[in-house]
C-alpha positions, 0 to 999 in steps of 0.5 A, a space after each residue: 702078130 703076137 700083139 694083135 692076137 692079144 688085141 683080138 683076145 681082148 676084145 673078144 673078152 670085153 665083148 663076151 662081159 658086156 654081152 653077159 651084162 646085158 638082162 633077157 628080153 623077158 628082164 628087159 621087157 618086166 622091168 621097162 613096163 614097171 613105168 607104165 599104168 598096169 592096165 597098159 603094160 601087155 601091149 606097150 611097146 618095148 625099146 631094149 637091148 640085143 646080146 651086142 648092146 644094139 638098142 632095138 624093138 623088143 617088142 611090137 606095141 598095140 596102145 599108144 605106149 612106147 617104154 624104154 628099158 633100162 640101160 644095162 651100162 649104167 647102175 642101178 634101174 632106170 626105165 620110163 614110158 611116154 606117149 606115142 605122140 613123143 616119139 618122133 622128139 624122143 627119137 631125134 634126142 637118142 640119135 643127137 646124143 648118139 651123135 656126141 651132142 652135149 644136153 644143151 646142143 640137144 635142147 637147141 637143135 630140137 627148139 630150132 627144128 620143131 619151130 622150122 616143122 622139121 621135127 613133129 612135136 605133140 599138139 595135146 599133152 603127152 604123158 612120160 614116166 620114169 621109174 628107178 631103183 638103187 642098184 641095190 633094190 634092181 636084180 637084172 637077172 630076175 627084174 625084181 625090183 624094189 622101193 621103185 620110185 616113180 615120177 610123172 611128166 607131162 609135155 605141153 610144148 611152149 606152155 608157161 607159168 601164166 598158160 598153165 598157173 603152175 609155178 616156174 620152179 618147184 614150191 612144195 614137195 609133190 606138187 606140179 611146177 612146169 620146167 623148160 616154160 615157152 619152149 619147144 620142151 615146156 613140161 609139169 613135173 611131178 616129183 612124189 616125196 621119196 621115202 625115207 
């Protein structure tokens, strides 16, 4: 009876710190916008995270944003928003890596199931931007940010190198190249130079 009653009080503690960790809807919703162009960021819709680290709709979109906030868990900021037209892949990757799938089971799982019409992938491109800061640059009780970086993506499924006239692989720094080309996940980077 002793040892369970330390077992309850413990995770009762552990639930109360990560319950403390996670920021204010308010937080969540300044913070995951910031990856969005400014005249989009009021009717984005918005992924976040309840009191019990439940990932949840924050808040109802009106475009065709869709942002995910930052994942409370991890150090430092790291949100993004993408396209509508991606959510039905992006949607299928959360539940996958929920499931315990490695990045690479992810990658094939969806390749087989975009090419067999399961999963409904974008027919125009469609846009993602991630933005990030240090841990040191991220207050999460405020959402201020600073030396955010930002970098853009733009998903052109089974694009190529010869599609596109993109290089396959980074050349110089801040100029598109296309990742993942011929697949499902085919996509231009765009990688800005940090700054020093």
């Amino acid at each position: 009876m002793k040892s369970m009653l330390v077992v309850i009080t413990f995770q009762a503690v552990v639930g109360l710190a990560c319950a403390q960790t996670i920021p204010s809807v308010d937080v969540q919703i300044k913070t995951a916008v910031l990856a969005a162009a400014e005249e989009s960021r009021e009717k984005a819709m918005v992924y976040g995270y309840s009191p019990k680290g439940e990932f949840i709709v924050v808040r109802k979109g009106e475009n065709e944003f869709v942002c995910l906030a930052d994942d409370p868990t991890l150090p430092g900021l790291n949100v993004s928003c993408y396209h509508k037209s991606l959510e039905p892949f992006m949607a299928r990757g959360r539940q996958l890596k929920k499931e315990g799938k490695s990045s690479d089971d992810i990658f094939t799982i969806r390749e087989q199931e975009v090419k067999s019409g399961k999963l409904q992938m974008n027919t125009q491109p469609a846009t993602l931007v991630v933005y990030s800061a240090s841990k040191e640059n991220y207050n999460p009780e405020t959402g201020d940010v600073k030396d955010g970086y930002s970098r853009s993506v733009i998903y052109i499924p089974y694009a190529t190198a010869e599609s596109t006239g993109l290089p396959a692989k980074p050349t110089t720094a801040g100029m598109p190249w296309i990742m993942n080309p011929g697949t499902h996940r085919a996509h231009i980077m765009i990688d800005p130079p940090k700054k020093n």
